[in-house]
Backbone as CSV, one residue per row, in Angstrom:
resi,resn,N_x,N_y,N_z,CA_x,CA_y,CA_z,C_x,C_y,C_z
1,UNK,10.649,16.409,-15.751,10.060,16.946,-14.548,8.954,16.017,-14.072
2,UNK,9.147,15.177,-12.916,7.829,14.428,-12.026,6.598,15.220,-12.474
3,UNK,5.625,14.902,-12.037,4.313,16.002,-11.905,4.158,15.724,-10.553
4,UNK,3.493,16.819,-9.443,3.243,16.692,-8.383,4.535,15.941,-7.117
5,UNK,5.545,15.705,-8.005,6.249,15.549,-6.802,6.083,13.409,-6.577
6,UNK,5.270,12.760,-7.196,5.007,11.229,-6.715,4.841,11.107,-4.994
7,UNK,4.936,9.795,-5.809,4.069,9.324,-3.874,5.828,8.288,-3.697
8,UNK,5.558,8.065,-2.593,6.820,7.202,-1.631,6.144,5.675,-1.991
9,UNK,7.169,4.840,-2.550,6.737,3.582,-2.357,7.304,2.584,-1.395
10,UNK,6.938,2.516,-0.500,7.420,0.796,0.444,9.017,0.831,0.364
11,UNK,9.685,1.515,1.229,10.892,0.533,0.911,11.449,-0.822,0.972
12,UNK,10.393,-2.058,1.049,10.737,-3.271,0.855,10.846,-3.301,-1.017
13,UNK,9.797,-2.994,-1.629,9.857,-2.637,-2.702,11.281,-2.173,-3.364
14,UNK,11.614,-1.509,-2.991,13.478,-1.311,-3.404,14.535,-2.295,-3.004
15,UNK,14.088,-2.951,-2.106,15.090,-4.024,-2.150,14.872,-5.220,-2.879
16,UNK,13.682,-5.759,-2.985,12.577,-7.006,-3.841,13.381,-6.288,-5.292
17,UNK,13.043,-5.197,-5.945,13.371,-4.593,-7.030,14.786,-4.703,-7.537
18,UNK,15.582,-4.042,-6.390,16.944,-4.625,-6.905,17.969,-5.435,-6.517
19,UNK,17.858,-6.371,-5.361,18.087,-6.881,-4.954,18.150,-8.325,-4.637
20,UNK,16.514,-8.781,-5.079,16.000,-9.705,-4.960,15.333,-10.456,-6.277
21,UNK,14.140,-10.733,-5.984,13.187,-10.584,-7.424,11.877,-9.699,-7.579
22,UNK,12.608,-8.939,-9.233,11.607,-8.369,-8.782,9.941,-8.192,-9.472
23,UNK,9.715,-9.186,-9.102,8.015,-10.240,-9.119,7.137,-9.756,-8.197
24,UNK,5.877,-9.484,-8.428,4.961,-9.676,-7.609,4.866,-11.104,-6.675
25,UNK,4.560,-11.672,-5.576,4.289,-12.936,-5.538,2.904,-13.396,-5.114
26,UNK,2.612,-14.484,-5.099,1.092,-15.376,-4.781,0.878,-14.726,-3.781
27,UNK,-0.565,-13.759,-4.206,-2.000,-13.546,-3.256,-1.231,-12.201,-2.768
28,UNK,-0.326,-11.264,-3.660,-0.088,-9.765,-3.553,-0.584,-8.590,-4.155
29,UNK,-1.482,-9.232,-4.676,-2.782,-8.122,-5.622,-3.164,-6.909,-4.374
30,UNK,-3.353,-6.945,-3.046,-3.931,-6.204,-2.417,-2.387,-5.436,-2.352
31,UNK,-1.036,-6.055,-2.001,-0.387,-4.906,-1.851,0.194,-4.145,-3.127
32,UNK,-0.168,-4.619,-4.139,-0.008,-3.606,-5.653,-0.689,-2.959,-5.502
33,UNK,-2.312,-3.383,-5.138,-3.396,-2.139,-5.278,-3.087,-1.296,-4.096
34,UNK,-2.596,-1.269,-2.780,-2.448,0.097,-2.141,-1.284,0.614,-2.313
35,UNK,0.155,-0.416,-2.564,1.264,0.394,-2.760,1.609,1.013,-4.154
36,UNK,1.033,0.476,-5.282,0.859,0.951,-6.390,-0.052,2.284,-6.934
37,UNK,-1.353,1.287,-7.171,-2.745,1.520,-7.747,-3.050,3.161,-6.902
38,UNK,-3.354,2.317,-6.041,-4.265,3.878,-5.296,-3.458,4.534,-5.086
39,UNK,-2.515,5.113,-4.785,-1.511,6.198,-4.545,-1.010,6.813,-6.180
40,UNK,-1.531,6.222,-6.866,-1.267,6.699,-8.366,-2.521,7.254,-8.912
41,UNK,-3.426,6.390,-8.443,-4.867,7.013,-8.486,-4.776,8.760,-8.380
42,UNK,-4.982,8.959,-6.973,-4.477,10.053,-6.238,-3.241,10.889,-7.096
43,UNK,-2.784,10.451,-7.268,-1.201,11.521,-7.983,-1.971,11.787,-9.634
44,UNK,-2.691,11.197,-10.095,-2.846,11.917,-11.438,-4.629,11.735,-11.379
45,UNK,-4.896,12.216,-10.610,-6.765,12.988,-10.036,-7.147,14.002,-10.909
46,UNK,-5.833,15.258,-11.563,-6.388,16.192,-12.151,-6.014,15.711,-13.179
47,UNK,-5.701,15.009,-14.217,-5.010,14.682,-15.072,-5.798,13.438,-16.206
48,UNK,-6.191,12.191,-14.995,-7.025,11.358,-15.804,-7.665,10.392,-14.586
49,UNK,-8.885,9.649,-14.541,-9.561,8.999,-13.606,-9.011,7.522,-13.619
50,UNK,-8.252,6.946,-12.296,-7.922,5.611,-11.942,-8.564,4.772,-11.315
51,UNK,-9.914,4.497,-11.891,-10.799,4.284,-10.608,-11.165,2.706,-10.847
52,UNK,-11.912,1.932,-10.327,-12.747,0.850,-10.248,-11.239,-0.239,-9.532
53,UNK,-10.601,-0.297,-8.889,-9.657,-0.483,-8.754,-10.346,-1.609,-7.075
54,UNK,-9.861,-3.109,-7.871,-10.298,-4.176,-7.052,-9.675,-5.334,-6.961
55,UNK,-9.734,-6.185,-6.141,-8.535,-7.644,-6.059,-9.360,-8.081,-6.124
56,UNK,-9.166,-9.319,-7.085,-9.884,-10.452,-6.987,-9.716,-10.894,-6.024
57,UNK,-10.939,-12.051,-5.780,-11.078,-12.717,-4.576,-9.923,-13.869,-4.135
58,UNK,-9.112,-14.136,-5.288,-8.213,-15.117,-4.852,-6.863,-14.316,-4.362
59,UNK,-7.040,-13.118,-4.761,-5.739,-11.802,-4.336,-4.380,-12.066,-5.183
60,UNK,-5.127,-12.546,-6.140,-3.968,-12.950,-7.370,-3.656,-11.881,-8.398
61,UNK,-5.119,-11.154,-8.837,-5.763,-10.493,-9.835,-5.765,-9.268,-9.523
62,UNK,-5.604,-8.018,-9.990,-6.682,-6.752,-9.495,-6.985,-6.191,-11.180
63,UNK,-7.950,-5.393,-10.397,-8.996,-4.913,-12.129,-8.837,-3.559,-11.747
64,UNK,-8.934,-2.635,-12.783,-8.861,-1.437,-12.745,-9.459,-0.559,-13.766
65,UNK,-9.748,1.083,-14.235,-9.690,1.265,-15.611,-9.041,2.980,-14.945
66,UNK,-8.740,3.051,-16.548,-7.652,4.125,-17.080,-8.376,4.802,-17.467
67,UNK,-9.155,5.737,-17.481,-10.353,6.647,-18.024,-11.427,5.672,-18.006
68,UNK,-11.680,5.096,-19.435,-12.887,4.038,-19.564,-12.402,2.824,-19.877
69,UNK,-10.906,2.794,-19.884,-9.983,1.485,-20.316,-10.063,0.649,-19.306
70,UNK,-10.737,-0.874,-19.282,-10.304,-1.832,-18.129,-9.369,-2.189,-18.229
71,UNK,-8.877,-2.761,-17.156,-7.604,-3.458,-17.012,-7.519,-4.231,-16.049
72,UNK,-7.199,-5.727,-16.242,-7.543,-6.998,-15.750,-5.642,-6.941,-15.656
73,UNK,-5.186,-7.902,-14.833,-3.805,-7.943,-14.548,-4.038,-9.208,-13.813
74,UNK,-3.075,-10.093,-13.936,-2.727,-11.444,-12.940,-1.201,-11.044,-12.061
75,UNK,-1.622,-10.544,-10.850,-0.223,-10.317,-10.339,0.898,-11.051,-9.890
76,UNK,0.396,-12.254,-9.438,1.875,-13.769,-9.081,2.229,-14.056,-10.265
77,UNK,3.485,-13.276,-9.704,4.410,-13.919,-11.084,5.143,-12.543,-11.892
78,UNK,4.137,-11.602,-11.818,4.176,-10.235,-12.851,5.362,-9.564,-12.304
79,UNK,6.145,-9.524,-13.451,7.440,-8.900,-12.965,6.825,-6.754,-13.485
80,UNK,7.733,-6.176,-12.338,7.487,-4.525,-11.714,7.582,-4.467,-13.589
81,UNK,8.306,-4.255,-14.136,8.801,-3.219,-15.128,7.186,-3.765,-16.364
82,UNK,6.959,-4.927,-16.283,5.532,-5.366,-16.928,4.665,-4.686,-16.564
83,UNK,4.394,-4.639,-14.959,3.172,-4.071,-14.702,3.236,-2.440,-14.839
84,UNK,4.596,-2.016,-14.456,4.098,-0.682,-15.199,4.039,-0.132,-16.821
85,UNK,4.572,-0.969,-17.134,4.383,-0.905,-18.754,2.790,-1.459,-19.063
86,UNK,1.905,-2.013,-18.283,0.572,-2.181,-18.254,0.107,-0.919,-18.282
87,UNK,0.289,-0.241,-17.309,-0.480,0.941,-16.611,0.106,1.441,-17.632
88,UNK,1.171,2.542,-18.257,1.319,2.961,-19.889,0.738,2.854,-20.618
89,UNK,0.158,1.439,-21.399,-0.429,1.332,-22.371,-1.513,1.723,-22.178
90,UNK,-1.945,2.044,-20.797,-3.602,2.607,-20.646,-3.478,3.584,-20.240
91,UNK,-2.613,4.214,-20.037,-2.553,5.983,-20.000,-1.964,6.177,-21.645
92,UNK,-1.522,5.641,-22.404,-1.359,5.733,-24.046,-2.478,5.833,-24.752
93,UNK,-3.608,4.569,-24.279,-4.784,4.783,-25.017,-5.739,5.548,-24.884
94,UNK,-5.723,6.000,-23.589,-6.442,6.875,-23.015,-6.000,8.867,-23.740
95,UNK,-5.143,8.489,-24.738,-4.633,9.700,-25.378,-4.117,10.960,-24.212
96,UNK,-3.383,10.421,-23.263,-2.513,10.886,-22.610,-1.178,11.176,-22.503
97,UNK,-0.304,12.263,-22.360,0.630,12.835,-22.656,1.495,12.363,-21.566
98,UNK,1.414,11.170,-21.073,1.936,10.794,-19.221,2.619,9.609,-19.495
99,UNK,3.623,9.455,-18.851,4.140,8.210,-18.254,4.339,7.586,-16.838
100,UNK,3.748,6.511,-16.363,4.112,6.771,-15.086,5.973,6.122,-15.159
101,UNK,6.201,6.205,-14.197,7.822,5.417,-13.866,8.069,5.350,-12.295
102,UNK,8.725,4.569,-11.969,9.334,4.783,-10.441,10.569,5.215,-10.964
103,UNK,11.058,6.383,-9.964,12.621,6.730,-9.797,13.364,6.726,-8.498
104,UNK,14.544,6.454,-8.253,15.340,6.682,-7.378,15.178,8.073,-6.691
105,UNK,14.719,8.221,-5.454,14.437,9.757,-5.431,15.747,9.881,-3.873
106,UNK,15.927,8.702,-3.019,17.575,9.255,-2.911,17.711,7.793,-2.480
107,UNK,18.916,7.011,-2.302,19.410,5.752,-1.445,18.483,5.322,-1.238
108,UNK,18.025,3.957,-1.584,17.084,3.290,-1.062,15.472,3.893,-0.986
109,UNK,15.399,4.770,-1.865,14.108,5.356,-1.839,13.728,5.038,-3.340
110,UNK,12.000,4.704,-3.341,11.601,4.950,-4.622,10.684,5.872,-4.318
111,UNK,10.351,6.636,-5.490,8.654,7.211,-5.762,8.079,6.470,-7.044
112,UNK,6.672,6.722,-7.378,6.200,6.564,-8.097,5.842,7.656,-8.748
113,UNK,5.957,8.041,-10.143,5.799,9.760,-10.270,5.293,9.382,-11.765
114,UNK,4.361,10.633,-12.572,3.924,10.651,-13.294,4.882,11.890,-14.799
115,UNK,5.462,11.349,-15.400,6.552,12.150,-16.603,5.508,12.477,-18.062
116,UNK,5.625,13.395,-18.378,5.343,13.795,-19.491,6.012,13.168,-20.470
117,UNK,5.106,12.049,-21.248,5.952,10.982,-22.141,6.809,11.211,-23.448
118,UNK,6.653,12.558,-23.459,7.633,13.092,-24.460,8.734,13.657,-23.291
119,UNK,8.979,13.430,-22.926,10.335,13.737,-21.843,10.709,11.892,-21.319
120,UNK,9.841,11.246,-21.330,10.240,10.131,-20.667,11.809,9.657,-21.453
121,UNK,11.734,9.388,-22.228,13.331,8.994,-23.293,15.014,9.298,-22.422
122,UNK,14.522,11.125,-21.952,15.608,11.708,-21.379,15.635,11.488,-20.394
123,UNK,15.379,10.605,-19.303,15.062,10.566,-18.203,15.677,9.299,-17.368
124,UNK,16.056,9.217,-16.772,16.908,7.965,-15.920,16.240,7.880,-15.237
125,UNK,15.539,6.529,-15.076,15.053,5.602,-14.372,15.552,4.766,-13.037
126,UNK,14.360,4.162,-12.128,15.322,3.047,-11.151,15.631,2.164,-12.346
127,UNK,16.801,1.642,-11.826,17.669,0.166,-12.134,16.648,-0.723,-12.000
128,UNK,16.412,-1.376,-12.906,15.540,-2.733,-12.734,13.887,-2.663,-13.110
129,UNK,13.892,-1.789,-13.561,12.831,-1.032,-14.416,12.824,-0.550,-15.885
130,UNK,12.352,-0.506,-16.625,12.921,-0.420,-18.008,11.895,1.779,-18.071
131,UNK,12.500,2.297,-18.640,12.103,3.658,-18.523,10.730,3.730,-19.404
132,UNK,9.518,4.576,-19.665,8.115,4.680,-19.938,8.615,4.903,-21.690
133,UNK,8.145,3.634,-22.729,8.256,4.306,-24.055,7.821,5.535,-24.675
134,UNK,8.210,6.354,-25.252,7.347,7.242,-25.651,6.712,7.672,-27.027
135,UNK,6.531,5.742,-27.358,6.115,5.195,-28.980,4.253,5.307,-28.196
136,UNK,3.457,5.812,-29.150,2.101,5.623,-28.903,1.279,4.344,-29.016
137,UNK,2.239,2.977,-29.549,1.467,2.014,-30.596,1.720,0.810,-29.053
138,UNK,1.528,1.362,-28.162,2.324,0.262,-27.175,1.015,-0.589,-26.878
């Protein structure tokens, strides 16, 4: 079961994803942080704090933290299924019961949605994404 239903991501994003490559590219830190970051922020508000959430100045980078967890990321280059397996390991350490994942929510649509990581296993994923582990040691 999603929580809250997720947020809509970009449908360029679904085609880059499966279609294309699917990489962040040079100086796309600002569009991870609004098509990603902050709309995930927002989707798990009651749940756990996504905050400090910034691009470096070269728009390569963005910084973030997961409760009190920072998280530094280099985005040119960072392939999707990495960076959300980033964001995991800091909702893992943060002793959270969550996974995020994108799913197919119909044709050409993604969301970004937040799974209860003991359900993540059973759960079908987008194509081209690897599904949220639900090992704690990540």
């Amino acid at each position: 079961m999603a929580m809250n239903g997720g947020f809509f991501i970009d449908s360029e994003w679904y085609w880059r994803i499966f279609e294309a490559q699917p990489c962040f590219a040079l100086g796309e830190a600002d569009r991870v942080a609004r098509d990603f970051l902050r709309p995930l922020a927002f989707l798990a508000r009651d749940q756990v704090e996504i905050t400090d959430i910034v691009v470096d100045a070269d728009g390569n980078g963005v910084q973030f933290r997961i409760a009190a967890l920072p998280i530094a990321l280099r985005c040119a280059g960072l392939r999707v299924e990495h960076f959300i397996a980033e964001i995991n390991r800091g909702l893992a350490a943060a002793e959270l019961d969550l996974a995020f994942a994108l799913v197919e929510s119909r044709r050409y649509e993604l969301r970004g949605v937040l799974v209860p990581r003991r359900e993540a296993q059973h759960r079908v994923f987008a194509r081209g994404t690897l599904p949220p582990t639900p090992r704690r040691d990540l």
